[in-house]
Steps between C-alpha positions, in 0.01 A plus 500: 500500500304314192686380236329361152587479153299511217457465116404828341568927437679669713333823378166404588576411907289658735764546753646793682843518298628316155869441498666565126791313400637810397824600293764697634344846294136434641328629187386195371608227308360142409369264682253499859734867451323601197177319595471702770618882343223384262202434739619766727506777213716834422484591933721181573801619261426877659550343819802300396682798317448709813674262748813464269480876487486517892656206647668258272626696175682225422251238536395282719768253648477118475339403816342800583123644487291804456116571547304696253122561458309245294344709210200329380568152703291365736783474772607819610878476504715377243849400716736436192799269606824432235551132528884365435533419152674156440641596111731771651619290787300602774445144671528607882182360641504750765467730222133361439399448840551917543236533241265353681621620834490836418203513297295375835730783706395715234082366549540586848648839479191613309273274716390206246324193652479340172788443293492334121877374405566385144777189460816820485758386286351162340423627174733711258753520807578121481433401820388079573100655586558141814787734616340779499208312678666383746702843555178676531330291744756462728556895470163624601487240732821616697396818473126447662664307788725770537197713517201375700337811503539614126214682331533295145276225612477317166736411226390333202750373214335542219661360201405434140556135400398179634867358543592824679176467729608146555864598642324792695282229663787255550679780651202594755397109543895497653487581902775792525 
């Protein structure tokens, strides 16, 4: 599997699937959350309220992930993940290694070769974005070794400041 980072908009990646760093009520919020209900236009939150209608009406779990269409994004899948948030004491690290492992379970149920993960957790959730680097990484990494014969063929990090990027590349630089 290839793994990159880059500097840049999640909302604009020509990839396969875009993963939100969701909240819990998946109908937007602020944020690479609100970034991408904005790009993706009124179809996302349709989307959204219909899977807390049908699967999760009390929103999605910490950890866990959901596919919806993509609206008016260029990917075509939105996989919206609900990172651990650090302010109400939700430090487990295995917390934030689920987001990313289920996200890519998630890619692969609805055949995504091309997945686009945002740094879940490192902004308003309080997370150190180097932890959450180096959480990521070694996540999808595990979980590609584990799975030699996965469709997602491509993850890219793509992240939206330069000291971010710069853990993300750390990170990746780091054999794992």
């Amino acid at each position: 599997m290839q793994l990159t980072c880059h500097l840049g908009d999640l909302t604009v990646q020509a990839v396969d699937a875009i993963v939100n760093a969701a909240n819990s009520s998946l109908l937007g919020g602020g944020g690479v959350d609100g970034a991408i209900h904005a790009a993706a236009g009124p179809q996302l939150l349709q989307e959204c309220r219909a899977v807390r209608a049908d699967r999760f009406p009390d929103g999605l779990p910490v950890g866990e992930a959901v596919a919806t269409g993509a609206g008016h994004l260029p990917a075509r899948w939105v996989i919206h993940t609900v990172g651990p948030n650090r302010h109400r004491g939700q430090t487990e690290p295995g917390l934030l290694a689920s987001c990313f492992r289920r996200s890519l379970e998630v890619a692969e149920e609805v055949g995504a070769e091309t997945v686009a993960f945002p740094a879940v957790s490192a902004g308003i959730y309080g997370w150190d974005p180097a932890t959450v680097a180096d959480v990521a990484v070694a996540t999808v990494r595990e979980w590609a070794k584990d799975r030699p014969e996965a469709a997602v063929k491509e993850v890219r990090f793509v992240l939206f400041s330069p000291p971010i990027l710069r853990d993300f590349e750390r990170a990746l630089a780091t054999e794992g």
